[in-house]
C-alpha positions as CSV (number, residue, x, y, z in Angstrom):
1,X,-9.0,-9.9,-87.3
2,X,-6.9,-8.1,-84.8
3,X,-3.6,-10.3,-84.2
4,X,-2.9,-9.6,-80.1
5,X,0.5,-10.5,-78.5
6,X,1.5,-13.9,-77.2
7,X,2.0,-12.8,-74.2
8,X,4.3,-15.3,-71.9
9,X,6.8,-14.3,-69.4
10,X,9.4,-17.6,-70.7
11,X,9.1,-16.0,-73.9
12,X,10.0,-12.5,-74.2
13,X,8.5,-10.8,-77.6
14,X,11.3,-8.7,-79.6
15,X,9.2,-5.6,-80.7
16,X,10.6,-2.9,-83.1
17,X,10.2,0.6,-81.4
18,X,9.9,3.3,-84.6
19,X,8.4,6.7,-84.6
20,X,7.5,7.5,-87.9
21,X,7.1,10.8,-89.6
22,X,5.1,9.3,-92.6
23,X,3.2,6.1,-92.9
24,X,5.5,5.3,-95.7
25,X,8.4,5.9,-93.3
26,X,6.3,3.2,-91.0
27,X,5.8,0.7,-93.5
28,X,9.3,0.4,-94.8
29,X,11.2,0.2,-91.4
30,X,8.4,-2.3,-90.2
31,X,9.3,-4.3,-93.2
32,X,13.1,-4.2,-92.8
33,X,12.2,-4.7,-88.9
34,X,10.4,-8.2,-90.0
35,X,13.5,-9.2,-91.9
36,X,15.6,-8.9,-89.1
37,X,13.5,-10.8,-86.9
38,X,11.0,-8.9,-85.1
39,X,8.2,-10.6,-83.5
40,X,6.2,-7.4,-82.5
41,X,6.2,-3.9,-83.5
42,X,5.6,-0.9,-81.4
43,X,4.7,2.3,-83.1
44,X,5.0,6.1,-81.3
45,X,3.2,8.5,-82.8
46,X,5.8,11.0,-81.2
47,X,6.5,12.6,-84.8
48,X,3.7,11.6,-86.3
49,X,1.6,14.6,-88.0
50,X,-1.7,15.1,-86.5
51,X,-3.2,15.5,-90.3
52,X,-1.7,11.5,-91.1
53,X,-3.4,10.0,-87.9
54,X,-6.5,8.5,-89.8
55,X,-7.9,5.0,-89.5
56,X,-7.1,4.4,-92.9
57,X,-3.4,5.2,-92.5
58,X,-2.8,3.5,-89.2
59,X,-4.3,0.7,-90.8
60,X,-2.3,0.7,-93.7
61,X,0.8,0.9,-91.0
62,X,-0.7,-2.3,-89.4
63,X,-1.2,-4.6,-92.8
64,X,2.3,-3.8,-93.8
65,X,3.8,-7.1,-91.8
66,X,2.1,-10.0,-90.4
67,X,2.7,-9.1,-86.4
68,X,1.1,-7.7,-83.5
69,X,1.1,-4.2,-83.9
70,X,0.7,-1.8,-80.0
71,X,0.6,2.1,-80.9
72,X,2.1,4.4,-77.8
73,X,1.7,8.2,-77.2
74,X,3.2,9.7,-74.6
75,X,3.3,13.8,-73.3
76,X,6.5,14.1,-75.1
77,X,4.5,13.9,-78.4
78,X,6.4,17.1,-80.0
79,X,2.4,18.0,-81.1
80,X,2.2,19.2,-77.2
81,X,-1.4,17.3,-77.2
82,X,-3.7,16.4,-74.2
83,X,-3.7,13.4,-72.5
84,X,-7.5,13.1,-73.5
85,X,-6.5,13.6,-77.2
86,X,-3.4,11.3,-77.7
87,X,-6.0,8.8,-76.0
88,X,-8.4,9.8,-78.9
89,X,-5.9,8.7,-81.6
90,X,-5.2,5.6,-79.6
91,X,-8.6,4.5,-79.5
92,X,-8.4,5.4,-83.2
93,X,-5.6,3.0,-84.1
94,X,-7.1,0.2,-82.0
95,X,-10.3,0.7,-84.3
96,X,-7.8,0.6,-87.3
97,X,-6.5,-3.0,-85.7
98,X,-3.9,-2.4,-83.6
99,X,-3.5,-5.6,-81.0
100,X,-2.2,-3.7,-78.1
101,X,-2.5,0.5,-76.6
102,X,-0.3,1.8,-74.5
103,X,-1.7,3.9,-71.4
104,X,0.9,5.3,-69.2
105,X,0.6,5.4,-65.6
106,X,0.0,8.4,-64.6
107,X,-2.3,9.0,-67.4
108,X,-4.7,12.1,-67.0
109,X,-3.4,12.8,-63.6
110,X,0.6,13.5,-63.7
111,X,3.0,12.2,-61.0
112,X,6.2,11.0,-59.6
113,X,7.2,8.0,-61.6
114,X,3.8,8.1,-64.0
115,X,2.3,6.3,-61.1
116,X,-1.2,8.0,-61.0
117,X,-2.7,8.4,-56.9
118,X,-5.8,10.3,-57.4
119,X,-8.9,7.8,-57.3
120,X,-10.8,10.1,-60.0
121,X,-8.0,9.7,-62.5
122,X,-7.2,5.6,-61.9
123,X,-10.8,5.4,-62.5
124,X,-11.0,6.8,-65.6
125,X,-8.3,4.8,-66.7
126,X,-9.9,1.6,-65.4
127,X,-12.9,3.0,-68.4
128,X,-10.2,3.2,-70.7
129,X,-8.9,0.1,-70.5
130,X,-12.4,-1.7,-70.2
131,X,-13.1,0.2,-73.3
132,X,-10.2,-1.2,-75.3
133,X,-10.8,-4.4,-74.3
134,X,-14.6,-4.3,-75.9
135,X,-12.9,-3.5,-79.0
136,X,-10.8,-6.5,-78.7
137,X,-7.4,-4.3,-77.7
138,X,-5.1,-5.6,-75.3
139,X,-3.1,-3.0,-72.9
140,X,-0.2,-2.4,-71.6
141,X,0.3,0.3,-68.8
142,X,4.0,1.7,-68.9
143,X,5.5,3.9,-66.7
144,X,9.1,5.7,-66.7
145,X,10.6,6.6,-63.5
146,X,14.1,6.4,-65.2
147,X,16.1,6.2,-61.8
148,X,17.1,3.1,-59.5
149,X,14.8,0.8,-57.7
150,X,14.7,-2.0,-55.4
151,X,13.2,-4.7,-56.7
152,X,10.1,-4.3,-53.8
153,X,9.7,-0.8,-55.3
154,X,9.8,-2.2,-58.9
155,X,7.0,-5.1,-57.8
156,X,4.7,-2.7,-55.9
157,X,4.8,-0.9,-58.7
158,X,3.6,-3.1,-61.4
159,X,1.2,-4.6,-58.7
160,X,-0.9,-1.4,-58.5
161,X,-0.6,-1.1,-62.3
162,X,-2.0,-4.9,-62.8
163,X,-5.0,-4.5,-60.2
164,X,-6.2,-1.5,-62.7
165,X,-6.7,-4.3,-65.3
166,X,-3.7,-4.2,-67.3
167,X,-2.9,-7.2,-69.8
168,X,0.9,-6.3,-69.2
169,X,2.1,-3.8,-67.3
170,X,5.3,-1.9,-67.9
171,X,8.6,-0.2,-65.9
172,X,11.8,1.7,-66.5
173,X,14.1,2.1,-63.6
174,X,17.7,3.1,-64.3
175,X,21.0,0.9,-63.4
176,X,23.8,3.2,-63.5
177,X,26.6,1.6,-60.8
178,X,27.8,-2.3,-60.6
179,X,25.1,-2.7,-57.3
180,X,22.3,-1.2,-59.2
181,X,22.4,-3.5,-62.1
182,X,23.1,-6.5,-59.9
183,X,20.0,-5.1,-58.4
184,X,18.3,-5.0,-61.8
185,X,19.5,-9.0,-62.1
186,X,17.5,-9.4,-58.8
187,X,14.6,-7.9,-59.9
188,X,14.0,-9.8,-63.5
189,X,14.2,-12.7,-62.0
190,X,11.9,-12.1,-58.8
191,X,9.5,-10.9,-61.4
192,X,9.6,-14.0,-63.5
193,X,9.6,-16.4,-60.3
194,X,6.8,-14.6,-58.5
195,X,4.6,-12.1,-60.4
196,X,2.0,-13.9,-62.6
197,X,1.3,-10.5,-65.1
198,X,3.1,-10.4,-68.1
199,X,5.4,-7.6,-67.0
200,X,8.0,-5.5,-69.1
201,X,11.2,-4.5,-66.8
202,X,14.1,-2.5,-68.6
203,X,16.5,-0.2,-66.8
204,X,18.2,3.4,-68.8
205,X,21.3,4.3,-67.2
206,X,24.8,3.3,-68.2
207,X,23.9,0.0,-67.6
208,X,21.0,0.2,-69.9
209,X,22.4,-2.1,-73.0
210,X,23.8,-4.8,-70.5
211,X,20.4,-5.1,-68.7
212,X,18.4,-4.9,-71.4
213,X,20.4,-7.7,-73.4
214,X,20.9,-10.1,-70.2
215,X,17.5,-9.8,-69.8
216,X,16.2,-11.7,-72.1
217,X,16.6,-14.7,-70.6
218,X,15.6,-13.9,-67.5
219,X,12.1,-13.2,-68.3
220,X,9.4,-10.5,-69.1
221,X,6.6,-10.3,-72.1
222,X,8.2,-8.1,-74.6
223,X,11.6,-5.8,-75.1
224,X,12.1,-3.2,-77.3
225,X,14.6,-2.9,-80.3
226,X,15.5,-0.8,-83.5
227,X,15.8,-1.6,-86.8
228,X,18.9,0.8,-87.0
229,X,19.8,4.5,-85.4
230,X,18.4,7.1,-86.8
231,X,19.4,10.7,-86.3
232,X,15.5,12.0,-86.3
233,X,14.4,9.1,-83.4
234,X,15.2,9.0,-79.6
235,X,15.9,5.8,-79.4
236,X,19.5,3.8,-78.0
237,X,17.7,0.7,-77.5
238,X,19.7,-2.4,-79.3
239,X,19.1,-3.5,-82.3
240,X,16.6,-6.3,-83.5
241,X,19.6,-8.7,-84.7
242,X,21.8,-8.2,-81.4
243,X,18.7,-9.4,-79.3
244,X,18.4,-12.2,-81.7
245,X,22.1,-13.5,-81.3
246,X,21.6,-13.5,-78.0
247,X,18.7,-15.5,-77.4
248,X,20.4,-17.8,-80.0
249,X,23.8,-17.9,-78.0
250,X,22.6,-18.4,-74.5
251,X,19.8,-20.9,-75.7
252,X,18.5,-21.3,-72.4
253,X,15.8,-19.0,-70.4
254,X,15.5,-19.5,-66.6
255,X,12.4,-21.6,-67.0
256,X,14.7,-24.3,-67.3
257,X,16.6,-23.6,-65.0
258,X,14.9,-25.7,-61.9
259,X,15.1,-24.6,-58.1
């Protein structure tokens, strides 16, 4: 049985974020990921040789540790593959079991800020996500505009993205001066007092590692870590253990915090 994501805004999931370039390359950072403390694991098939993306090995992947597993593809894939067949091998790893898929925004139609405009293309991503959901897959849509936002633009945002269907939609903005992250503050918590989707909001920028840190206790489904920095991955996210010292040392989300 597929094992989906808890998904609650006054608990934010700590996923591992890997891109493997074998599955047992997958398996053993998913393992060490677990030990640290990982609740969720997100895999990128960014590296990932076309000729390993089977059922069999995704699954294999997916057994290695006993957490939800969500399996992302984006254009940067370094395999320069369509839209329509990244989606192919994301249908194929939910077959294999994996509890979340990622579809981006902007998702057979490019645009500004992966946020798709053109009817023809939202619909086909409203099939999509119907689909995934008959095979027992939840969704995330995730888009990357990577520069600042006001928390309206943020909210409109991941409105449009939740009326497609969504199970949890998904934005990067960027937070690169002192106003822009107090900015970011705003917008995590007008997201987790008023916006009923489980939502994902992280910022890049040079304010990237305080927002995403100081987040956690401000709200939002699931954040993204690493295991550890590897030279071959992309990723400057924190690490698993630094997000788990901090939910232990603030030991208070602003759930409890009354108004």
């Amino acid at each position: 049985m597929k094992k989906l994501f808890p998904l609650d805004n006054a608990h934010t999931l700590i996923s591992l974020l890997f891109s493997p370039r074998s599955v047992e390359e997958a398996v053993a950072e998913v393992q060490s990921a677990a030990r640290d403390g990982a609740e969720a694991v997100a895999i990128e098939l960014l590296m990932f040789p076309e000729v390993l993306r089977t059922k069999e090995n995704f699954k294999t992947i997916i057994d290695s540790a006993d957490l939800p597993f969500m399996f992302l593809d984006y254009r940067n894939d370094h395999f320069h593959l369509s839209d329509e067949k990244r989606m192919e091998y994301l249908f194929l790893a939910a077959e294999a079991g994996a509890g979340m898929i990622d579809v981006v925004g902007d998702l057979f139609a490019p645009a500004p800020d992966e946020r798709a405009v053109d009817p023809a293309a939202i619909g086909k991503q409203k099939k999509v996500i119907s689909e995934l959901h008959a095979m027992g897959s939840q969704v995330i849509i995730s888009s990357h505009p990577q520069h600042y936002m006001t928390t309206a633009e943020v909210r409109a945002q991941l409105a449009d993205f939740s009326a497609r269907g969504a199970d949890v939609v998904k934005l990067v903005a960027r937070a690169d001066t002192d106003q822009q992250y107090r900015e970011s503050l705003a917008t995590s918590m007008s997201l987790f007092r008023g916006f009923s989707t489980p939502f994902v909001y992280l910022c890049s920028g040079k304010f990237s590692r305080l927002q995403r840190l100081t987040s956690l206790p401000l709200g939002g489904a699931i954040t993204f870590a690493v295991h550890a920095h590897h030279d071959f991955a992309p990723y400057d996210q924190p690490k698993i253990r630094d997000f788990v010292a901090v939910r232990n040392g603030f030991g208070l989300h602003l759930k409890d915090i009354q108004l």
